[in-house]
C-alpha positions in Angstrom: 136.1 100.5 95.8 136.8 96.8 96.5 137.0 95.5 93.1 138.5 97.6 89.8 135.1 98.6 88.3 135.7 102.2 88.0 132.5 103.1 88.1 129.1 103.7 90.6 127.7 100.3 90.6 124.1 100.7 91.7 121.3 98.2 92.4 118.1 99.9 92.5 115.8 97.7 93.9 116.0 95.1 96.3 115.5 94.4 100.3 117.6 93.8 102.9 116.2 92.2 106.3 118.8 92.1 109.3 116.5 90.5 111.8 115.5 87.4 109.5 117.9 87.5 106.4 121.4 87.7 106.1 121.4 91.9 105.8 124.8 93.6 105.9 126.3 90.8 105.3 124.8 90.5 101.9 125.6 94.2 101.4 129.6 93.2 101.9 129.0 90.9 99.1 128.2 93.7 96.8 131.2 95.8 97.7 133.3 92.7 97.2 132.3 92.8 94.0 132.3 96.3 92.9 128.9 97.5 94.4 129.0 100.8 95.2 125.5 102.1 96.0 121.9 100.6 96.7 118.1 101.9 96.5 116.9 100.0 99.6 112.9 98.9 99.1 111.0 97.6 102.1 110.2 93.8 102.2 106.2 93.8 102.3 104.6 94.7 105.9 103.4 90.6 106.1 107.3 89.8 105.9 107.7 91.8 108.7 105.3 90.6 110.9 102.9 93.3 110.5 99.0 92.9 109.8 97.9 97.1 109.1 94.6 97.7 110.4 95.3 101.7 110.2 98.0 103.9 108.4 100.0 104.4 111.3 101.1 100.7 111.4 103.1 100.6 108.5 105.3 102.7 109.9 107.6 100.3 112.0 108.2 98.7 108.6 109.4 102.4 107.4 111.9 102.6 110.0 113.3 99.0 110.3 113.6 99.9 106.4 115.8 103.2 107.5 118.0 101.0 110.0 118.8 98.4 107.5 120.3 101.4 105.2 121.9 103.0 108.1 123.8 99.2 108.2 124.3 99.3 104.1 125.8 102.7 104.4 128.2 102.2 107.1 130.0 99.7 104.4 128.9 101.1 101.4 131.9 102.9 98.9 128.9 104.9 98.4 125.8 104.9 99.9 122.0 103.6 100.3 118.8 105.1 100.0 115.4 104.0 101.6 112.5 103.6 99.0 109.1 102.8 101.2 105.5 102.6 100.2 102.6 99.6 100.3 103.3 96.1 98.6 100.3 96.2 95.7 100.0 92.1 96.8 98.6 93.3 100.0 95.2 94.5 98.8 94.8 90.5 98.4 95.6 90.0 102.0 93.1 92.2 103.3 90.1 91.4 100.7 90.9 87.6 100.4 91.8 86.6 103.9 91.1 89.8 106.6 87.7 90.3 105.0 88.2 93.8 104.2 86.1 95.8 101.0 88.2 96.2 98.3 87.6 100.3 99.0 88.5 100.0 102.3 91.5 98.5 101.6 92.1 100.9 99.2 91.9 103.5 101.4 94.3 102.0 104.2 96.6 101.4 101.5 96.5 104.9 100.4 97.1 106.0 104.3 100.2 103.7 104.6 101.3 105.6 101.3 100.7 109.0 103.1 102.7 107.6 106.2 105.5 106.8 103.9 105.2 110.2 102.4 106.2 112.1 105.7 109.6 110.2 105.1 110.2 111.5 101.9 109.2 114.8 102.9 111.4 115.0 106.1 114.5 113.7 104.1 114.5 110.6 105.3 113.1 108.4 102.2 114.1 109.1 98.9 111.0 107.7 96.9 108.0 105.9 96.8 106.7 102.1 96.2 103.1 101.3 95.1 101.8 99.4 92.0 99.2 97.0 91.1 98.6 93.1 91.5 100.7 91.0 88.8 98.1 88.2 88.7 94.2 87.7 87.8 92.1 90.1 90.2 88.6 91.1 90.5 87.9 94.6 88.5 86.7 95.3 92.1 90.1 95.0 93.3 92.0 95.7 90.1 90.0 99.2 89.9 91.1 100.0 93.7 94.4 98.9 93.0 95.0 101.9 90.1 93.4 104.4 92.9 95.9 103.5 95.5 98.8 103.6 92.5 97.2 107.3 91.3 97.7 107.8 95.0 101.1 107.1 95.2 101.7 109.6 91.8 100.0 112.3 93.5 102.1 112.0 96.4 105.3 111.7 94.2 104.3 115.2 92.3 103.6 117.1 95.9 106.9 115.8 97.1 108.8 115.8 93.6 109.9 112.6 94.3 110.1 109.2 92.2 107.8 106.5 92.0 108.7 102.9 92.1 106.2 100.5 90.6 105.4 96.8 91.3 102.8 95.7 88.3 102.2 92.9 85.9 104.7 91.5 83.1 104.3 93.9 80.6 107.0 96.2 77.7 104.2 98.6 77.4 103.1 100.7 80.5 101.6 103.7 79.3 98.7 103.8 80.5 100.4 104.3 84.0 102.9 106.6 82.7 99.7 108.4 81.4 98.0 108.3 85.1 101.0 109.7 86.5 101.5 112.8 84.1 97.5 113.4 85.3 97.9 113.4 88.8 101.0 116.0 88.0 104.4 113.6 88.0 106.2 113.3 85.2 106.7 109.9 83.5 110.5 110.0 83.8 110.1 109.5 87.5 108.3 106.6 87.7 110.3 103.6 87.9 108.9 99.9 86.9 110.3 97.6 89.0 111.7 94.0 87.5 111.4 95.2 84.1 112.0 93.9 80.8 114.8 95.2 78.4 112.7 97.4 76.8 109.6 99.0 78.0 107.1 101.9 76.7 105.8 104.2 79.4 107.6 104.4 82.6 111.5 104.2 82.5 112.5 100.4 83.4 113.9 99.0 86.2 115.7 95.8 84.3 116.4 92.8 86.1 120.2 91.9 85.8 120.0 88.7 83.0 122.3 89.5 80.4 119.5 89.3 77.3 117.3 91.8 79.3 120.5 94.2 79.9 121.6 93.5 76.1 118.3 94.8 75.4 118.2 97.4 77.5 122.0 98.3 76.5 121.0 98.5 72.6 117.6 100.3 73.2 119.8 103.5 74.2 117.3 105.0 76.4 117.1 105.3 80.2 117.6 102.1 82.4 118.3 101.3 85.6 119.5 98.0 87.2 118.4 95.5 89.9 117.8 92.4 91.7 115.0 92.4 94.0 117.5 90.4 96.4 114.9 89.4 99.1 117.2 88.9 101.6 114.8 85.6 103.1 116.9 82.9 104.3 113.7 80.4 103.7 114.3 81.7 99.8 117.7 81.8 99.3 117.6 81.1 95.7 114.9 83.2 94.9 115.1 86.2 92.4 118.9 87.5 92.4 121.3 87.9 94.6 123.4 90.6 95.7 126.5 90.0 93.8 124.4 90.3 90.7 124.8 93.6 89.5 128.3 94.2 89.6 128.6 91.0 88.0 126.7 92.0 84.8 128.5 95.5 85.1 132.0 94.1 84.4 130.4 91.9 81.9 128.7 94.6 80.2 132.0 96.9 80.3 133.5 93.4 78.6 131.6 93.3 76.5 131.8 97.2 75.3 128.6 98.8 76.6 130.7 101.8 78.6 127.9 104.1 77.5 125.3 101.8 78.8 126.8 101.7 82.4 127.2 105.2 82.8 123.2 105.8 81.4 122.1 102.8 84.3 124.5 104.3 87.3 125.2 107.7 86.7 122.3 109.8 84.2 119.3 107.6 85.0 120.0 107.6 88.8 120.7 111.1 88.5 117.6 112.6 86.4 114.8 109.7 88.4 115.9 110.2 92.1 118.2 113.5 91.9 121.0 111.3 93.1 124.6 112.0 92.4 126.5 108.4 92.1 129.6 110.3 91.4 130.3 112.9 94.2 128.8 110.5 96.8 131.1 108.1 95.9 134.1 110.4 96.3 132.6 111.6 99.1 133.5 108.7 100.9 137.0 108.1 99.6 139.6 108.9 102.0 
């Protein structure tokens, strides 16, 4: 490793853009500062120029996804891992400005999911991305939103695969964590992307600020740890950036939470994904 954090440092959700944004380079940040491994999400299909009108056009963002990890990897201590699946913000597109039924976009949602699918089931994706709108909809559209989500869980269970979810501000969940034990995966493998410090239902995803991360530290349950980097040179401020996480890990071991950075980068990586910080990280020592 770069820095002296003896430990897998991983950031489990953000994007990485090579053709807009600043892309490996932000990924040499991270290992500057201890980063060791990353969960790699796509940006949504808009921010990559693509407007789906059928399943099968989601997949170029799939596989500019898999190139940008291919980059990560090549300078990763560890490695990255692809997560791919259908922004929830673009049923909004498609009803509110492409004129499409809110059923009908639910069901090309739902195929963009089962295109991402194939991924995970060839070994190429590690998990899934789906959710539900974080601001006011229609019950039209907030209705076909949970179908395409319940989509994404049935996928999940076929594949045994974990779930990452975009949704509303919210510490209680359940009701999701609920949907997903009915279409047949288990709670524990859906993720809630830019999560609270504490949250009831699916396991949270917390975003690196240190009262969130105190939280999430004291709670002594499972957590993970991101920052929804976005990797858009427009944005540059927005959300986190990649130097983040292994920032609030050396604060954190500071500040005697050891058993809280393992649970984040070690045990909750390993029983969400089935990922092994630990021997993929010697792995790649010489």
């Amino acid at each position: 490793m770069t820095d002296d954090l003896d430990t897998p440092v991983l950031d489990n959700h953000l994007h990485l853009d090579p053709r807009h944004g600043r892309g490996v380079d932000a990924v040499e940040d991270f290992v500057r500062l201890g980063g060791t491994h990353l969960l790699v999400v796509n940006k949504p299909s808009w921010h990559l120029g693509v407007e789906p009108d059928e399943p099968a056009d989601f997949r170029p963002v799939f596989e500019e996804t898999l190139d940008a990890v291919a980059g990560a990897t090549d300078v990763l201590p560890g490695r990255a891992w692809p997560v791919l699946g259908v922004h929830p913000g673009l049923i909004s597109r498609l009803v509110d400005e492409r004129g499409f039924a809110p059923d009908e976009a639910r069901d090309l949602m739902c195929g963009g999911l089962e295109v991402a699918s194939e991924f995970v089931a060839d070994g190429r994706g590690l998990a899934l991305k789906s959710g539900r709108p974080h601001y006011e909809v229609s019950d039209a559209v907030w209705d076909a939103s949970n179908a395409v989500t319940r989509r994404a869980f049935e996928l999940g269970a076929a594949l045994e695969c974990a779930v990452q979810l975009h949704t509303e501000t919210s510490e209680d969940l359940t009701d999701l964590a609920v949907l997903a034990e009915e279409s047949g995966l288990d709670r524990t493998r859906v993720v809630k992307h830019y999560a609270e410090g504490r949250l009831e239902g699916p396991i949270p995803s917390v975003m690196s600020e240190k009262d969130r991360l105190e939280r999430a530290a004291e709670s002594g349950e499972p957590f993970l740890m991101e920052t929804d980097f976005v990797d858009d040179p427009e944005k540059p401020g927005m959300v986190l950036g990649p130097k983040t996480v292994p920032r609030r890990v050396r604060w954190m071991l500071e500040a005697g939470y050891d058993d809280a950075v393992r649970r984040a980068h070690v045990e909750t990586p390993e029983a969400v994904y089935g990922i092994d910080t630990e021997a993929t990280l010697e792995a790649s020592e010489p």
